[in-house]
C-alpha positions as CSV (number, residue, x, y, z in Angstrom):
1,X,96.7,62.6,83.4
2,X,93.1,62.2,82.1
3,X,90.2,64.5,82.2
4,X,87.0,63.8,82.6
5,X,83.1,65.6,82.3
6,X,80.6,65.1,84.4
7,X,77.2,65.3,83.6
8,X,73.7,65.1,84.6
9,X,71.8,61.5,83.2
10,X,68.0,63.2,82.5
11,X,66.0,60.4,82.1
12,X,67.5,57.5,83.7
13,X,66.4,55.8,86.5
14,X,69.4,53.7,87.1
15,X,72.5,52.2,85.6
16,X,70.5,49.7,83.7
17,X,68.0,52.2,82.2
18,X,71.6,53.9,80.8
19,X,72.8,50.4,79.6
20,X,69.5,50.2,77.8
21,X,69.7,53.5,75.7
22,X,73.1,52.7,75.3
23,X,72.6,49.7,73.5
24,X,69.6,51.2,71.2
25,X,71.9,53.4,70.3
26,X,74.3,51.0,69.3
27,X,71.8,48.7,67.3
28,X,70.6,51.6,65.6
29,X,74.2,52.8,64.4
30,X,75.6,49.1,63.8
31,X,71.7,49.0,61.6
32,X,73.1,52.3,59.4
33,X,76.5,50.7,58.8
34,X,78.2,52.9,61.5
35,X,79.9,51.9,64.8
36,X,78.2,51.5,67.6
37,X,79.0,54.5,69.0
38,X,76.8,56.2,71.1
39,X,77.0,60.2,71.9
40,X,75.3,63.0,74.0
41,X,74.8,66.8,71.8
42,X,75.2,69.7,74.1
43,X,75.8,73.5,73.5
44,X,79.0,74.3,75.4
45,X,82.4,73.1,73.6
46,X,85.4,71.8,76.0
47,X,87.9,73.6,75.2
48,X,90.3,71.4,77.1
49,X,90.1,68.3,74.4
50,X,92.9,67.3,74.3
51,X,93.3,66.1,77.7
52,X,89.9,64.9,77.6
53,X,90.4,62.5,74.9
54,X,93.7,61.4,76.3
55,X,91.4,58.9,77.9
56,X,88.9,61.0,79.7
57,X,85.3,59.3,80.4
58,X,81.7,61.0,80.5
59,X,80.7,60.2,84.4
60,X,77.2,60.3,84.9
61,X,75.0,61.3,87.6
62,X,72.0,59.5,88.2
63,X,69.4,60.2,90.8
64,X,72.0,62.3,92.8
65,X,74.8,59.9,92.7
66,X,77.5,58.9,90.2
67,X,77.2,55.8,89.4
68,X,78.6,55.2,85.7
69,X,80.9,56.2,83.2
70,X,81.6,56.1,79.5
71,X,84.9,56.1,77.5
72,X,85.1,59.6,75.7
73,X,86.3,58.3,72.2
74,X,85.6,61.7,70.1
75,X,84.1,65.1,70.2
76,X,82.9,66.9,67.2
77,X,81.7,70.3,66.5
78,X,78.9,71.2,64.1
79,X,76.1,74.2,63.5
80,X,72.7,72.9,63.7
81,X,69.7,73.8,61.6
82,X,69.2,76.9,63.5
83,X,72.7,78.7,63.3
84,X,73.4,77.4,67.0
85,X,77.4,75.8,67.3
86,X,76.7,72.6,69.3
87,X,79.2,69.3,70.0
88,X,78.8,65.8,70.0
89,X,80.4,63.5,72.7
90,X,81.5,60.7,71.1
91,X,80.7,57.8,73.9
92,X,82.5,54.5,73.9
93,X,79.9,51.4,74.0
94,X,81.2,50.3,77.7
95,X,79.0,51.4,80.7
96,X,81.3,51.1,83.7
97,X,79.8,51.4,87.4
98,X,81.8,53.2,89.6
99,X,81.8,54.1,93.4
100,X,78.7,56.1,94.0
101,X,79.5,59.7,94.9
102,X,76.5,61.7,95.8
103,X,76.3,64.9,93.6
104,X,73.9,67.9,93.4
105,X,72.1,69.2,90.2
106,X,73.6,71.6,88.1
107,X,73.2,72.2,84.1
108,X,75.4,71.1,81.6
109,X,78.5,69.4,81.9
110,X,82.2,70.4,84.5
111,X,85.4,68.9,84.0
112,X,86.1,66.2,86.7
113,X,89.3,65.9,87.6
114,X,91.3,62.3,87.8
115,X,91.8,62.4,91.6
116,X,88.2,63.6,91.9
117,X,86.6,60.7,90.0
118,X,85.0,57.8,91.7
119,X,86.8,54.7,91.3
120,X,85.0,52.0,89.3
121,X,83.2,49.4,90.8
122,X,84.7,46.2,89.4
123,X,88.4,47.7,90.8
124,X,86.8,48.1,94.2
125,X,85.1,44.4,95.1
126,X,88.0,41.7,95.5
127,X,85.5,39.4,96.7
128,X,83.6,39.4,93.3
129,X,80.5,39.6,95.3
130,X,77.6,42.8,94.5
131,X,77.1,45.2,97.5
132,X,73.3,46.2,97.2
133,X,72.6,49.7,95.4
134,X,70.4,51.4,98.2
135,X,73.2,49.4,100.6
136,X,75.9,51.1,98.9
137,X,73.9,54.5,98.6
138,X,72.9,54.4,102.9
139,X,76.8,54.2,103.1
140,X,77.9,56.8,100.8
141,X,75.3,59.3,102.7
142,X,76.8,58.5,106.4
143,X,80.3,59.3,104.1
144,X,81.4,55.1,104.4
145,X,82.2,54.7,101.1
């Protein structure tokens, strides 16, 4: 069974400002003659990656709720200029919105278990039709969703 991080999205306002950076990112990799790949650099190291890159996913909170996820394709180690270890998570191009599922603050990244994850959007609307975000958000307060 997969593992997953969860982490805080600093600077987003929503899904779409994530799709955005996700895409510079891309364009500016595919522009270098790499893949377009995006990642996130943090200090702390999972040590479980094994499981986490047995197809594990970055979810991300934004503005209190998760709402999206990436593929986690890769993590890589370095030192950076100033002596300090630090990893790269490798992040699959996708952006998949999931269920929202309100979260606090809290630094860094946790592991997210599978049967703790929200489930992702597209899985959960038969109809094909878009439930409204602050619709979906009043619901998943009151515990509806």
């Amino acid at each position: 069974m997969a593992l997953h991080l969860i982490k805080l999205c600093v600077g987003a306002e929503s899904v779409e400002d994530l799709r955005e950076w996700v895409a510079r990112k891309a364009l500016a990799a595919v522009a270098a003659g790499l893949e377009p790949h995006s990642f996130h650099t943090t200090r702390m190291v999972p040590k479980r990656t094994e499981d986490i890159l047995a197809g594990g996913s970055l979810y991300w909170v934004i503005k209190g709720y998760v709402q999206a996820r990436q593929p986690l394709i890769g993590i890589e180690t370095f030192t950076d200029g100033e002596g300090i270890g630090r990893c790269n998570l490798i992040l699959g191009p996708q952006v998949v919105e999931t269920e929202l599922q309100p979260r606090r603050a809290f630094q860094g990244w946790r592991y997210l278990e599978q049967k703790e994850a929200p489930r992702d959007l597209a899985s959960l609307s038969s109809d094909g039709g878009e439930m409204p975000l602050e619709l979906r958000r009043e619901l998943a307060e009151l515990g509806l969703l």
